[in-house]
C-alpha positions as CSV (number, residue, x, y, z in Angstrom):
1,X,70.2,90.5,79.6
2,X,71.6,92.9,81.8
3,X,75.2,92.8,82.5
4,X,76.5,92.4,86.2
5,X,72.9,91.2,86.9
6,X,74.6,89.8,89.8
7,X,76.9,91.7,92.1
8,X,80.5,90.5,92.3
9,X,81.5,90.6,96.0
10,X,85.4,91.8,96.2
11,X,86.8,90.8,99.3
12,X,89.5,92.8,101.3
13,X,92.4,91.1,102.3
14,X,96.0,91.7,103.1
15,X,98.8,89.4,101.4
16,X,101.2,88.1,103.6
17,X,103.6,87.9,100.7
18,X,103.2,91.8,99.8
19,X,103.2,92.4,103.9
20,X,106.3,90.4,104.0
21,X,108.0,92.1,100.7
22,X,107.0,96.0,101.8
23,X,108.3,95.4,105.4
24,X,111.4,93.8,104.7
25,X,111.9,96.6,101.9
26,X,111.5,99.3,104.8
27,X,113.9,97.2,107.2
28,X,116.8,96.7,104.8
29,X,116.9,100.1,104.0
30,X,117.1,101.0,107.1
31,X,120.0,98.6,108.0
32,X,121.5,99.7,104.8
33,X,121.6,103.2,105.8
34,X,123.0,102.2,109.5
35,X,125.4,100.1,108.3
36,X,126.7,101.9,104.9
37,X,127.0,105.8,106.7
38,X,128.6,107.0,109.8
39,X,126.3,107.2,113.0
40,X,125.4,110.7,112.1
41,X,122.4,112.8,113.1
42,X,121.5,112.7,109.4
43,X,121.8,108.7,109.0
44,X,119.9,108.4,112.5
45,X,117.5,110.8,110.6
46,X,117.3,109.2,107.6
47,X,116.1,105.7,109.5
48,X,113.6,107.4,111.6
49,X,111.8,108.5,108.3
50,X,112.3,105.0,106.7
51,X,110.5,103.8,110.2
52,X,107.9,106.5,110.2
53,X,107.0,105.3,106.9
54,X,107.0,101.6,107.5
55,X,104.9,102.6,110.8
56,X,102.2,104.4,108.3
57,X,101.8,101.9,106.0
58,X,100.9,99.8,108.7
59,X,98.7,101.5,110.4
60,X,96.7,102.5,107.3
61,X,96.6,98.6,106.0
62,X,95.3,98.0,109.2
63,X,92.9,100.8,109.1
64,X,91.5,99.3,105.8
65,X,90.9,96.2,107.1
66,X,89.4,97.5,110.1
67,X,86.6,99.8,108.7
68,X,86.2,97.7,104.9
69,X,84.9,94.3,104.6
70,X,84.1,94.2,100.8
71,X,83.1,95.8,97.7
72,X,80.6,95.3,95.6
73,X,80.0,95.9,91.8
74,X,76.3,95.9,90.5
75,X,74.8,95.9,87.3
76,X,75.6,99.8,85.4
77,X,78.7,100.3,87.4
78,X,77.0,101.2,90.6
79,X,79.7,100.3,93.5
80,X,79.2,99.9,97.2
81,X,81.5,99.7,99.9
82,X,80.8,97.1,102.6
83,X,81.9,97.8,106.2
84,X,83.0,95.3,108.6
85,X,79.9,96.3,110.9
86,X,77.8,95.4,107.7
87,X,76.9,98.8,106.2
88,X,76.3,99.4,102.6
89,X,77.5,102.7,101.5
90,X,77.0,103.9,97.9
91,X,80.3,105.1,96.2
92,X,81.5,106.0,92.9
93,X,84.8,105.5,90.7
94,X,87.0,108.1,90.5
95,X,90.1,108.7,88.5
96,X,92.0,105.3,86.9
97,X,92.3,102.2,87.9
98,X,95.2,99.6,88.1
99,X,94.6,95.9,87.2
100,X,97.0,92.8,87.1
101,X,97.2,88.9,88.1
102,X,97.7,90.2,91.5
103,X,96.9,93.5,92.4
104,X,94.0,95.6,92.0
105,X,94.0,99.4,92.3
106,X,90.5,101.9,92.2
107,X,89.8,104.5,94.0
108,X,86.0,105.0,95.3
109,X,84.3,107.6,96.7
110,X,81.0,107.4,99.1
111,X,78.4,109.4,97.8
112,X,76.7,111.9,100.4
């Protein structure tokens, strides 16, 4: 019997709770830093990068969810990316991967 003779569909979704906890992370940081130093061009600084980087991770979970729909792991580690329009692109596992009760972490790379 071949293993994975089956593919095992891997949705992509964004948890609220992990939205939630990276967002409010970025804001209270930035409060911190507004509250805690003098109104300064380097605390004003200091937020606008914490912003900026809130602002990125945004638009790059959104970007995900936009452009992936799934992945898919076939029998001999063959992976495919699904896109949202459908698509099925060929990829392949590189470097490590990450793996606990709730969160996942591989990095794939379309072949071609």
């Amino acid at each position: 019997m071949e293993p994975f003779a089956s593919s095992i569909h891997i949705p992509i979704a964004v948890s609220t709770s992990v939205r939630r906890l990276v967002h409010g992370g970025h804001l209270l940081v930035a409060i911190i830093f507004l509250v805690a130093l003098p109104l300064n061009a380097y605390s004003i600084t200091v937020v606008c990068c914490v912003l900026l980087s809130l602002a990125i991770q945004r638009y790059t979970e959104l970007d995900l969810v936009t452009r992936v729909g799934a992945v898919l792991l076939r029998s001999n580690d063959q992976w495919s990316v699904v896109t949202q329009q459908g698509e099925v692109l060929v990829a392949s596992l590189v470097g490590s991967t990450f793996v606990s009760p709730w969160l996942v972490i591989f990095a794939l790379k379309p072949q071609g």
